[in-house]
DODO-848034 format. One record per atom (N, C-alpha, C, O): atom name; z, x, y; chain; residue number from 0; residue in three letters. Coordinates in Angstrom, 3 decimals. Each point is the difference from the previous one (the first is absolute). Last residue first. Example, Ala and Ser with C-alpha at 12.3 -4.5 7.8 and 13.67 -1.06 7.14 Angstrom:
<nodes>
+-------+----------+----------+----------+--------+-----+---------+
| atomo |        w |        u |        v | cadena | num | residuo |
+-------+----------+----------+----------+--------+-----+---------+
|     N |    7.080 |   12.850 |   -2.250 |      A |   1 |     SER |
|    CA |    0.060 |    0.820 |    1.190 |      A |   1 |     SER |
|     C |    0.730 |   -0.770 |    1.090 |      A |   1 |     SER |
|     O |    0.169 |    0.509 |    1.108 |      A |   1 |     SER |
|     N |   -0.239 |   -0.219 |   -6.828 |      A |   0 |     ALA |
|    CA |    0.000 |   -0.890 |    1.190 |      A |   0 |     ALA |
|     C |    0.000 |    0.900 |    1.200 |      A |   0 |     ALA |
|     O |    0.665 |    1.036 |   -0.019 |      A |   0 |     ALA |
+-------+----------+----------+----------+--------+-----+---------+
</nodes>
This chain:
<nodes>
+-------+----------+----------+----------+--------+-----+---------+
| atomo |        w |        u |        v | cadena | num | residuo |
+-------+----------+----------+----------+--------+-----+---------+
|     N |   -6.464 |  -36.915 |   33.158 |      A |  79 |     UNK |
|    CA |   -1.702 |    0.519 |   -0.465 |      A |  79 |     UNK |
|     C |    0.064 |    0.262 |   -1.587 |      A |  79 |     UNK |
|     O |   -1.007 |    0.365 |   -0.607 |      A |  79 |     UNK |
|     N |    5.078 |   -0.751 |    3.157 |      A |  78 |     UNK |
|    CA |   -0.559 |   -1.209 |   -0.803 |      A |  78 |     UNK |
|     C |   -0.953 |    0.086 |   -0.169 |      A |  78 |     UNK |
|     O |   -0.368 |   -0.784 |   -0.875 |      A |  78 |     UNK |
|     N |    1.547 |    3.892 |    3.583 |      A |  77 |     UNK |
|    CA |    1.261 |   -0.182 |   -1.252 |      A |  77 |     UNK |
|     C |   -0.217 |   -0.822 |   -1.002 |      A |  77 |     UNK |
|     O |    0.387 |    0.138 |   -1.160 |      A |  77 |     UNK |
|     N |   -2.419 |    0.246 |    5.688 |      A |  76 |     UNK |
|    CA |   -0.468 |    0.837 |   -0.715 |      A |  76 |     UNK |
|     C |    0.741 |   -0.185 |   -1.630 |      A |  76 |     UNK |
|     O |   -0.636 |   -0.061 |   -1.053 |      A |  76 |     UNK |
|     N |    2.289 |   -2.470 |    4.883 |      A |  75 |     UNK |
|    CA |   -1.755 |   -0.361 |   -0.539 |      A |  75 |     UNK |
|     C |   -0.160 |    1.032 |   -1.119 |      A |  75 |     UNK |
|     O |   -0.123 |   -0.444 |   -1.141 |      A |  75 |     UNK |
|     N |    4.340 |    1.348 |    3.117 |      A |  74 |     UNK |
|    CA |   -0.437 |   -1.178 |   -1.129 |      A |  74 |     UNK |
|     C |   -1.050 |   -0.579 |   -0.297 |      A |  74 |     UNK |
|     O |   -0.244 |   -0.598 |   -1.049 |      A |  74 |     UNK |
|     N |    0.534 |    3.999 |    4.054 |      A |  73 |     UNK |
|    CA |    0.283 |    0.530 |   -1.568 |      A |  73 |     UNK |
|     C |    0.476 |   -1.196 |   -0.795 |      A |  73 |     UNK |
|     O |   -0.027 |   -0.038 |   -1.230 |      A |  73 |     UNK |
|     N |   -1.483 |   -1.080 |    5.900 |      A |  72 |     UNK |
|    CA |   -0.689 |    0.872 |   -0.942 |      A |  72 |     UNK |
|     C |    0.089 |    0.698 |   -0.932 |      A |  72 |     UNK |
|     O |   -0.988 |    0.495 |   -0.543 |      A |  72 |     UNK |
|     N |    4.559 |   -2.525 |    3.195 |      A |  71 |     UNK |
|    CA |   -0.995 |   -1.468 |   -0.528 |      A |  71 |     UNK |
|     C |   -1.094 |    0.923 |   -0.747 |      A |  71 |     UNK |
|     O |   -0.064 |   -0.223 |   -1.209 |      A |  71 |     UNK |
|     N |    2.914 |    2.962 |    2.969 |      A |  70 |     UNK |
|    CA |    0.197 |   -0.402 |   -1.019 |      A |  70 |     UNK |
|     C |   -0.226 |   -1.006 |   -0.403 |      A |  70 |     UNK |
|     O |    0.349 |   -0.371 |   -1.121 |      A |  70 |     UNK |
|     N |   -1.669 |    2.727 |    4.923 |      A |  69 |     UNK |
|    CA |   -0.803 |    0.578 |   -0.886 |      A |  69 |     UNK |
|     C |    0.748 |   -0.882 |   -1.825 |      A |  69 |     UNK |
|     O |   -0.580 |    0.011 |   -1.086 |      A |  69 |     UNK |
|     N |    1.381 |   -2.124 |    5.666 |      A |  68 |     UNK |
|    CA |   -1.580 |    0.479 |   -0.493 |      A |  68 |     UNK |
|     C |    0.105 |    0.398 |   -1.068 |      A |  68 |     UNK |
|     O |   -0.420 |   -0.695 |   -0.924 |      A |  68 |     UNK |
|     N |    4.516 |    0.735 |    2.266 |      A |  67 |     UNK |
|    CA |   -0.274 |   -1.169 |    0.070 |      A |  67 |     UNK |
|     C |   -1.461 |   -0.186 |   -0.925 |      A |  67 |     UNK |
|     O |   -0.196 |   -0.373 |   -1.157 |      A |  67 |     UNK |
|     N |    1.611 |    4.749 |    3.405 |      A |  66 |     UNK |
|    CA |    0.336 |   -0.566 |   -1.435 |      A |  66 |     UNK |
|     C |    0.092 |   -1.031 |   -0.499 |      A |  66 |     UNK |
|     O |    0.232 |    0.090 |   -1.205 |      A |  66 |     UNK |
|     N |   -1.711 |    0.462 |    5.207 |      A |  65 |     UNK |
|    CA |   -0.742 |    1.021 |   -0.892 |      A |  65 |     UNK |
|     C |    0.509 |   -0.252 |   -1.121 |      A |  65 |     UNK |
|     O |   -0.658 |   -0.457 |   -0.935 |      A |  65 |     UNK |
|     N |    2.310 |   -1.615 |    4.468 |      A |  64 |     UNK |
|    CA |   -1.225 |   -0.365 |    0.033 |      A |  64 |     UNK |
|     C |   -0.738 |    0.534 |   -1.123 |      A |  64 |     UNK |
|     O |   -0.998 |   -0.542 |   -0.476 |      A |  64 |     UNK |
|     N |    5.562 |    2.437 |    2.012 |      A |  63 |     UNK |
|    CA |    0.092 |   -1.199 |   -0.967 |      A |  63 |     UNK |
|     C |   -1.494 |   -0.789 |   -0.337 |      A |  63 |     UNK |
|     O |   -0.047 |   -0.560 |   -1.095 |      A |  63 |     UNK |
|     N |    0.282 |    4.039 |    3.973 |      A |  62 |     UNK |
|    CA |    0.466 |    0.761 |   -1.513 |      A |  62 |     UNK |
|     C |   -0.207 |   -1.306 |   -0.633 |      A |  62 |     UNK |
|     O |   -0.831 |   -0.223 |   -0.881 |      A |  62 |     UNK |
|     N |    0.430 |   -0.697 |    5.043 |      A |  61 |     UNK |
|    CA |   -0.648 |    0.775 |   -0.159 |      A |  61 |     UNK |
|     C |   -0.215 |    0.141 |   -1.593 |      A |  61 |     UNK |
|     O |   -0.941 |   -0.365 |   -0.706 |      A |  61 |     UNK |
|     N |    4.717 |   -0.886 |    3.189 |      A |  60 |     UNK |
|    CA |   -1.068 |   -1.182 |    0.167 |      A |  60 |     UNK |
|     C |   -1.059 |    0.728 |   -1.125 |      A |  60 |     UNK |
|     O |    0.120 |   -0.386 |   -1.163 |      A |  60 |     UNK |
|     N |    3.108 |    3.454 |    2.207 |      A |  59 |     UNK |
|    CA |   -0.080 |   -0.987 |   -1.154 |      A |  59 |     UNK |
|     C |   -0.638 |   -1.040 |   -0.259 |      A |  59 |     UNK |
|     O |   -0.252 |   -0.435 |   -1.124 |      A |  59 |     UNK |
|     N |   -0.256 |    3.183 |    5.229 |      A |  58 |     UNK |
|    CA |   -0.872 |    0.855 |   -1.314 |      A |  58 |     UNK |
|     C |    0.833 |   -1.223 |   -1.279 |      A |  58 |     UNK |
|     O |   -0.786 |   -0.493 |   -0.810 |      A |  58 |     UNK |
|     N |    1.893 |   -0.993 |    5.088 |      A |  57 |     UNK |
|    CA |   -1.554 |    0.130 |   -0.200 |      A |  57 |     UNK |
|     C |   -0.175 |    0.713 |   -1.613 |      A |  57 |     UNK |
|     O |   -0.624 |   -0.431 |   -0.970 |      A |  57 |     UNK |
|     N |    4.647 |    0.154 |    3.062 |      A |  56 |     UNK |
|    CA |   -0.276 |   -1.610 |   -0.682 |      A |  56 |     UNK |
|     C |   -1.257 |    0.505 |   -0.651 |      A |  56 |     UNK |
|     O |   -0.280 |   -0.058 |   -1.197 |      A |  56 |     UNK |
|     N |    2.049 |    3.842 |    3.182 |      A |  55 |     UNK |
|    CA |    0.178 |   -0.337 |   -1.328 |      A |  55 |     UNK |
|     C |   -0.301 |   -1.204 |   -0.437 |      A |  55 |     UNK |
|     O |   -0.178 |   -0.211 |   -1.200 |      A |  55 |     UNK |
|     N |   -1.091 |    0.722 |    5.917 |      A |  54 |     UNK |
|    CA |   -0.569 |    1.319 |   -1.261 |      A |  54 |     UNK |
|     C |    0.384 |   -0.243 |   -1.145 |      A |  54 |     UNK |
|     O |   -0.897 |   -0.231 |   -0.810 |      A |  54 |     UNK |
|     N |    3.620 |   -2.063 |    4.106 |      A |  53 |     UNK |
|    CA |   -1.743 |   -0.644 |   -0.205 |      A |  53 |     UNK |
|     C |   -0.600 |    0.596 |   -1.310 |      A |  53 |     UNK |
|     O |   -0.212 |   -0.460 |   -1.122 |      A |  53 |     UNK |
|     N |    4.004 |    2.056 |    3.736 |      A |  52 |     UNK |
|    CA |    0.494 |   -0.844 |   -1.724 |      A |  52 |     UNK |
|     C |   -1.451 |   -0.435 |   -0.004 |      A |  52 |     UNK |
|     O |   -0.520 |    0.058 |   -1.114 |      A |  52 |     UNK |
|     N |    0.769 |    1.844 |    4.847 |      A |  51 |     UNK |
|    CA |   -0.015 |    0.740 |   -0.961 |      A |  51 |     UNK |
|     C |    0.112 |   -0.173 |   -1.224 |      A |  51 |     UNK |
|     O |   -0.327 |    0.668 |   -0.981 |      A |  51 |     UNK |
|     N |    0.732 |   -2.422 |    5.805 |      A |  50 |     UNK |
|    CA |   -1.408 |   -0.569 |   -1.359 |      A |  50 |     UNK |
|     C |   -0.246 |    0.881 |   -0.760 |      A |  50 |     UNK |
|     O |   -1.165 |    0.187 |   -0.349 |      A |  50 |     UNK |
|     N |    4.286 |    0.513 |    4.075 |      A |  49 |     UNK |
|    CA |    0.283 |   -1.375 |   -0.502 |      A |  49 |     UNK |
|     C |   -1.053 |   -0.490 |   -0.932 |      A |  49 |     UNK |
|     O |   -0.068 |   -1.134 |   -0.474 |      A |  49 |     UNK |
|     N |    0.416 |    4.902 |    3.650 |      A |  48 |     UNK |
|    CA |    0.196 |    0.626 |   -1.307 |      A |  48 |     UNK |
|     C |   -0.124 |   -1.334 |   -0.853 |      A |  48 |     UNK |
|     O |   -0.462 |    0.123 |   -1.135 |      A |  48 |     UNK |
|     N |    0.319 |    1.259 |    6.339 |      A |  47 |     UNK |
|    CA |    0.826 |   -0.633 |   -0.900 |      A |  47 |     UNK |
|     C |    0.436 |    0.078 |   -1.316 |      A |  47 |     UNK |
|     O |    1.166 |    0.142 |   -0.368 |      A |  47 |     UNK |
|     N |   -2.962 |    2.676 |    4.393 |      A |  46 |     UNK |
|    CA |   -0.297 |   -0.446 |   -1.207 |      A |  46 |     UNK |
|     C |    1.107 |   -0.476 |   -0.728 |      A |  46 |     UNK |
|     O |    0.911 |    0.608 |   -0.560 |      A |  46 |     UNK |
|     N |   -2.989 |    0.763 |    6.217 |      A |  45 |     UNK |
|    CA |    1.436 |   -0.707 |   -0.883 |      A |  45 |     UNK |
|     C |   -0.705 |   -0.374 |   -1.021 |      A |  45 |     UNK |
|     O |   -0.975 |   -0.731 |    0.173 |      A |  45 |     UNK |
|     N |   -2.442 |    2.597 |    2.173 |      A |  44 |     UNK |
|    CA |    1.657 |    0.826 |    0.642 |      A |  44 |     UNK |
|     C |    0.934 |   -0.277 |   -1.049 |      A |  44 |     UNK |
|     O |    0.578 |    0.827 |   -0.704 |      A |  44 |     UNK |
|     N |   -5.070 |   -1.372 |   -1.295 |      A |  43 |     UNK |
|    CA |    0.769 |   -0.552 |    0.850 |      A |  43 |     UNK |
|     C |    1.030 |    0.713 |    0.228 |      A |  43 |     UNK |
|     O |    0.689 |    0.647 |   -0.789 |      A |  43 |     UNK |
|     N |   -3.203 |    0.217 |   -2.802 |      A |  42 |     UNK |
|    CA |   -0.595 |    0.908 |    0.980 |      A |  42 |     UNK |
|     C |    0.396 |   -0.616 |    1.432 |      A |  42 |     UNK |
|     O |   -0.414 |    0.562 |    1.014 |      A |  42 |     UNK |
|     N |    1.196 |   -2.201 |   -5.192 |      A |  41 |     UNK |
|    CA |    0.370 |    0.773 |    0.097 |      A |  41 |     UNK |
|     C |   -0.125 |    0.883 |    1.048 |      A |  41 |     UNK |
|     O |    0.726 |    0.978 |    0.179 |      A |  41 |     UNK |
|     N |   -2.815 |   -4.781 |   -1.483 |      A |  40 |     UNK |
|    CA |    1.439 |   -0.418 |    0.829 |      A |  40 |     UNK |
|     C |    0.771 |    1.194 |   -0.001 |      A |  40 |     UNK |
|     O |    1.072 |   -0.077 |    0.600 |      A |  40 |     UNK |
|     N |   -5.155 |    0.200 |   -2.563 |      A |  39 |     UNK |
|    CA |   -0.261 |   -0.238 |    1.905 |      A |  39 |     UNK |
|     C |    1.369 |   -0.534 |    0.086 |      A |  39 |     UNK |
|     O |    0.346 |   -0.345 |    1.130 |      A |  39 |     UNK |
|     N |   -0.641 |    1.815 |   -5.435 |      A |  38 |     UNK |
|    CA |   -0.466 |    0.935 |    0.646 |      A |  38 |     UNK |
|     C |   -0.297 |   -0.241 |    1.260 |      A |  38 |     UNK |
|     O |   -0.220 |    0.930 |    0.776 |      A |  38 |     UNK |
|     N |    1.225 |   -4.531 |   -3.157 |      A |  37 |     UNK |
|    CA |    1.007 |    0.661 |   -0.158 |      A |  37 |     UNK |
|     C |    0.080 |    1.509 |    1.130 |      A |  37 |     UNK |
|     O |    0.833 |    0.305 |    0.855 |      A |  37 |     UNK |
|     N |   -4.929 |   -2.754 |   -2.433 |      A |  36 |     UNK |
|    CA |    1.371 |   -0.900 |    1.526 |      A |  36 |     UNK |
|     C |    1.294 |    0.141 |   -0.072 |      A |  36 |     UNK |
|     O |    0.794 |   -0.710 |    0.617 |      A |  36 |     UNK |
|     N |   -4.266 |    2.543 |   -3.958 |      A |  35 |     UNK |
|    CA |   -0.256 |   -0.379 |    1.519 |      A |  35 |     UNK |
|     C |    0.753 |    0.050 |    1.234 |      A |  35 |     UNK |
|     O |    0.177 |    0.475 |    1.122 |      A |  35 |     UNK |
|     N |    0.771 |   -0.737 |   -5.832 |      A |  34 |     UNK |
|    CA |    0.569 |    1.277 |    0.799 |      A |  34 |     UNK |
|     C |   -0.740 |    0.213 |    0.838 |      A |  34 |     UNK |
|     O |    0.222 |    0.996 |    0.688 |      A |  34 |     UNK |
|     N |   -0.610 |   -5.063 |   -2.818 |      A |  33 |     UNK |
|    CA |    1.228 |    0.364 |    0.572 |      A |  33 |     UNK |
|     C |    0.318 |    1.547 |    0.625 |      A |  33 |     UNK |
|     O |    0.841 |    0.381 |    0.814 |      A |  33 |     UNK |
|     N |   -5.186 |   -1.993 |   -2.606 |      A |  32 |     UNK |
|    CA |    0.494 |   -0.720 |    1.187 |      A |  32 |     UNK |
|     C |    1.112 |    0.036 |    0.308 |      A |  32 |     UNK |
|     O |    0.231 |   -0.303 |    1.171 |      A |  32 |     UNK |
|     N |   -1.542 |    2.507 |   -5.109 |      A |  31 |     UNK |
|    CA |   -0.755 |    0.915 |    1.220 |      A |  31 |     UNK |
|     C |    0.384 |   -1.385 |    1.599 |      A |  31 |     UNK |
|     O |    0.118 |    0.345 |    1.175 |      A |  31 |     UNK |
|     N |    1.363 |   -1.688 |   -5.377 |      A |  30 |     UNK |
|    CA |    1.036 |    0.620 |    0.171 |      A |  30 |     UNK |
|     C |   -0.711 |    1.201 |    1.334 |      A |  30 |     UNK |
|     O |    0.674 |    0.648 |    0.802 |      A |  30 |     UNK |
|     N |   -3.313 |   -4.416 |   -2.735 |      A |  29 |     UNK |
|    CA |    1.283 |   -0.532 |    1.041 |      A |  29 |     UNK |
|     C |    1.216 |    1.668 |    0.345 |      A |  29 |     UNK |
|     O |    0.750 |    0.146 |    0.964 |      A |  29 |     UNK |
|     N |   -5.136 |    0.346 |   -3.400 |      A |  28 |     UNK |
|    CA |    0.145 |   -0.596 |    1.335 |      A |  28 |     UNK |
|     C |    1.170 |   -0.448 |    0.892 |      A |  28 |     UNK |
|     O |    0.294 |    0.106 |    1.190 |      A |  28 |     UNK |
|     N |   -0.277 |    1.280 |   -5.662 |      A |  27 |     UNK |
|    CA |   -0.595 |    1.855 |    0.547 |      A |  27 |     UNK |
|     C |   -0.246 |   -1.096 |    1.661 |      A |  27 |     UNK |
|     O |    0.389 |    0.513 |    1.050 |      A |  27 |     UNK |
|     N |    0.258 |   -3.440 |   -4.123 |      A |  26 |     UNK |
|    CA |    1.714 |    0.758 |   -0.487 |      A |  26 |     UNK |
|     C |   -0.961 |    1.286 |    1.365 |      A |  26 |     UNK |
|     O |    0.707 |    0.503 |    0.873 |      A |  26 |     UNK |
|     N |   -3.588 |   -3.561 |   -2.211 |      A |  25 |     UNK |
|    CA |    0.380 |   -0.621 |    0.880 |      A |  25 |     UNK |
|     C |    1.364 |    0.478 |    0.429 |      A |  25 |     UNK |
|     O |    0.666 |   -0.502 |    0.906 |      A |  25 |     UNK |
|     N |   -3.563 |    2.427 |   -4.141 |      A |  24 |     UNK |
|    CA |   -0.273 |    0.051 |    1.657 |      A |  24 |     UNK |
|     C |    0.375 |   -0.484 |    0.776 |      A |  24 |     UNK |
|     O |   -0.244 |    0.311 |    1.166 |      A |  24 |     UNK |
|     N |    1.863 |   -0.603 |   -5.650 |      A |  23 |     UNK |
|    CA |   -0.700 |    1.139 |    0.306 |      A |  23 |     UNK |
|     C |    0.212 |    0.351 |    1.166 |      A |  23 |     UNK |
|     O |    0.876 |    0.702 |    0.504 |      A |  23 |     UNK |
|     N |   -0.859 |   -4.747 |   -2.937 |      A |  22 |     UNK |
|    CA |    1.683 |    0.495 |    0.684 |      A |  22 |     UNK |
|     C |   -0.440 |    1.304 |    0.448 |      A |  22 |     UNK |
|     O |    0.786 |    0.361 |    0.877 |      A |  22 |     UNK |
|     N |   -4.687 |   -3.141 |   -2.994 |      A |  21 |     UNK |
|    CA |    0.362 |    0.447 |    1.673 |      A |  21 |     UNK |
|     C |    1.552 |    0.247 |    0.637 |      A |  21 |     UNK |
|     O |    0.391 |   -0.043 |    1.167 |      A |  21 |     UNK |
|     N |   -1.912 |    0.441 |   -6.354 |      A |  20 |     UNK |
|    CA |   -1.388 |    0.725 |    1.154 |      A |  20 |     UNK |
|     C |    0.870 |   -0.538 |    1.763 |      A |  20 |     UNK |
|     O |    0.332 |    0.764 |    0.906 |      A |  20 |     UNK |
|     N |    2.072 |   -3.355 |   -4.017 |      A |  19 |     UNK |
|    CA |    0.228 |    1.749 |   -0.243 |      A |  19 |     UNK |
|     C |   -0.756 |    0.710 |    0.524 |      A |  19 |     UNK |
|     O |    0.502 |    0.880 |    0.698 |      A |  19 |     UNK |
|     N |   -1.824 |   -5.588 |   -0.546 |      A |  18 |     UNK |
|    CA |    1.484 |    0.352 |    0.709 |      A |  18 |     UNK |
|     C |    0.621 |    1.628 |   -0.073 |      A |  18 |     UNK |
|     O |    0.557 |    0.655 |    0.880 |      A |  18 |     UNK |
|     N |   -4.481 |   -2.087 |   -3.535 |      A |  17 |     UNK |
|    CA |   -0.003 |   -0.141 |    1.723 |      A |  17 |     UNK |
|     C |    1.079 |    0.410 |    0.734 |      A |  17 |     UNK |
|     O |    0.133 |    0.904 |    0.825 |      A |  17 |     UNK |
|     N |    0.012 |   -1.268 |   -5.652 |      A |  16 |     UNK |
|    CA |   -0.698 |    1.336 |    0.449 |      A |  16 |     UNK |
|     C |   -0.029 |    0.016 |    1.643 |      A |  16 |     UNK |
|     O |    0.335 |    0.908 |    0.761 |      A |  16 |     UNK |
|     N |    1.701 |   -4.570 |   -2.491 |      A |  15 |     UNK |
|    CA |    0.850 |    0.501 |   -0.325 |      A |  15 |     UNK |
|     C |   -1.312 |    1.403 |    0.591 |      A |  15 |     UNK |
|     O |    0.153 |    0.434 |    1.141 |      A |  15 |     UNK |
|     N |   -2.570 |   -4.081 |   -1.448 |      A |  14 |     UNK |
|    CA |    1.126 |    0.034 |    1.190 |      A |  14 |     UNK |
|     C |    0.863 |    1.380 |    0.089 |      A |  14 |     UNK |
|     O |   -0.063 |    0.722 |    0.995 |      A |  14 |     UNK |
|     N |   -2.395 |   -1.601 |   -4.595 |      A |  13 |     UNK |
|    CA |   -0.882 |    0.463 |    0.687 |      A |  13 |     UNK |
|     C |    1.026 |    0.357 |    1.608 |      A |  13 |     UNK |
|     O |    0.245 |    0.995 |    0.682 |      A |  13 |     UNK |
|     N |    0.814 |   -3.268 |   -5.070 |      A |  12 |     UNK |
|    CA |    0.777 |    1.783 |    0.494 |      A |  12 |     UNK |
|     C |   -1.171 |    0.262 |    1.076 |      A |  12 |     UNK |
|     O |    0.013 |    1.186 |    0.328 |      A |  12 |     UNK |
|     N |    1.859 |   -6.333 |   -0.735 |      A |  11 |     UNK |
|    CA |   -1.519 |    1.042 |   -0.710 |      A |  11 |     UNK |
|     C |    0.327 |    0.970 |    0.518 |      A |  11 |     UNK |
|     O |    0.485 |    0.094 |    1.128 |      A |  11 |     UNK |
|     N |    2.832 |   -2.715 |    0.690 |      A |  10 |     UNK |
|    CA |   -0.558 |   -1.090 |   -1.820 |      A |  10 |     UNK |
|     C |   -1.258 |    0.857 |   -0.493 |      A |  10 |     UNK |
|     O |   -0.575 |   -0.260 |   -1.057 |      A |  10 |     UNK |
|     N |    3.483 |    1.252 |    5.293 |      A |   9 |     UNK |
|    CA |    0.239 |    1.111 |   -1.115 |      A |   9 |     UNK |
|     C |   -0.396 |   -1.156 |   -1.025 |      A |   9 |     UNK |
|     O |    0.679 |   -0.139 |   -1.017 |      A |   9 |     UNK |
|     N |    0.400 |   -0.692 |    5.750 |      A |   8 |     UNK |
|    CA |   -1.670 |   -0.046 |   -0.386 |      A |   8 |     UNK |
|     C |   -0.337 |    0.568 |   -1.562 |      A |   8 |     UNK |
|     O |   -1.142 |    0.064 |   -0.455 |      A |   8 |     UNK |
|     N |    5.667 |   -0.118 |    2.501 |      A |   7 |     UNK |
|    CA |   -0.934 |   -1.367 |    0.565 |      A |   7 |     UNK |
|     C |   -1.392 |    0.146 |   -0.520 |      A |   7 |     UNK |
|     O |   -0.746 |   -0.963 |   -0.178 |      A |   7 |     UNK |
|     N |    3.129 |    4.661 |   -0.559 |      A |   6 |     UNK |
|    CA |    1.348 |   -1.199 |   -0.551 |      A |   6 |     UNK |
|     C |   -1.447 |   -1.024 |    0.151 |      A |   6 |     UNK |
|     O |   -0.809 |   -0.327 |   -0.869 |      A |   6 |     UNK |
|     N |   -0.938 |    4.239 |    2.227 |      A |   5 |     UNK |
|    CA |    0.193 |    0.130 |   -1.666 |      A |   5 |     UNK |
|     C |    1.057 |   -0.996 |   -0.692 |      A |   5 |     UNK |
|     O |    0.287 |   -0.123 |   -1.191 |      A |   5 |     UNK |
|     N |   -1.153 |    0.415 |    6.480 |      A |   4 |     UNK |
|    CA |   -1.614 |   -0.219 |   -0.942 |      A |   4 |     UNK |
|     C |    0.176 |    0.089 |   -1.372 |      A |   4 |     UNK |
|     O |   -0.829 |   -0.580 |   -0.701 |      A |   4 |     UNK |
|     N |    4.753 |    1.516 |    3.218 |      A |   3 |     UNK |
|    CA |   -0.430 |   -1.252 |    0.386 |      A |   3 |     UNK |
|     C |   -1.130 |   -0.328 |   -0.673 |      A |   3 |     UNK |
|     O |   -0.056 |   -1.040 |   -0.656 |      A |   3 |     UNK |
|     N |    1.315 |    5.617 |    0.482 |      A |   2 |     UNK |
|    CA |    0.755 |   -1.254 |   -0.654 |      A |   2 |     UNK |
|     C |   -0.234 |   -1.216 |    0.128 |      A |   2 |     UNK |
|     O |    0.012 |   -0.664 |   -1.036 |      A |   2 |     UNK |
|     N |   -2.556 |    3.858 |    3.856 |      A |   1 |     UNK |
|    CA |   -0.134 |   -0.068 |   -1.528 |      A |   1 |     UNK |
|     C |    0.993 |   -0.630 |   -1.159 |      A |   1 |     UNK |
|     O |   -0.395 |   -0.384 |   -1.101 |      A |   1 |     UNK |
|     N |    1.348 |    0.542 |    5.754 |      A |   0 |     UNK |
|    CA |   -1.221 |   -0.755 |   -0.165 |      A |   0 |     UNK |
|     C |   -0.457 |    0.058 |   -1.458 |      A |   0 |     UNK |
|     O |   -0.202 |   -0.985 |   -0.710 |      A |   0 |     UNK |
+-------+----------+----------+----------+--------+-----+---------+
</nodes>
């Protein structure tokens, strides 16, 4: 999400701060929703295991939002 807000929306660093303020919470939400429902499929007789690659999509999803962000913001800054 924070990539998306710093490509598509990235014409005023204001965006670029936005998008970096919410890879935050939205990185600490989705990944508390996977081990949600990770943790109740775990607790099933039969665990599949089949959404484990999830976790790593997630945290690069993740990573990439941030550095996306934060380097539309050192080029704001750079040019100050």
């Amino acid at each position: 999400m924070g990539a998306l807000i710093a490509f598509l929306l990235g014409v005023t660093v204001l965006w670029a701060f936005v998008g970096w303020a919410l890879a935050g919470p939205v990185a600490v939400g989705s990944l508390a929703f996977y081990m949600l429902r990770d943790t109740r499929e775990r607790a099933k007789p039969i665990y599949s295991g089949d959404a484990t690659w999830l976790y790593g999509v997630a945290l690069v999803a993740i990573g990439i939002g941030v550095v996306v962000s934060a380097w539309r913001i050192a080029q704001w800054a750079g040019q100050l």
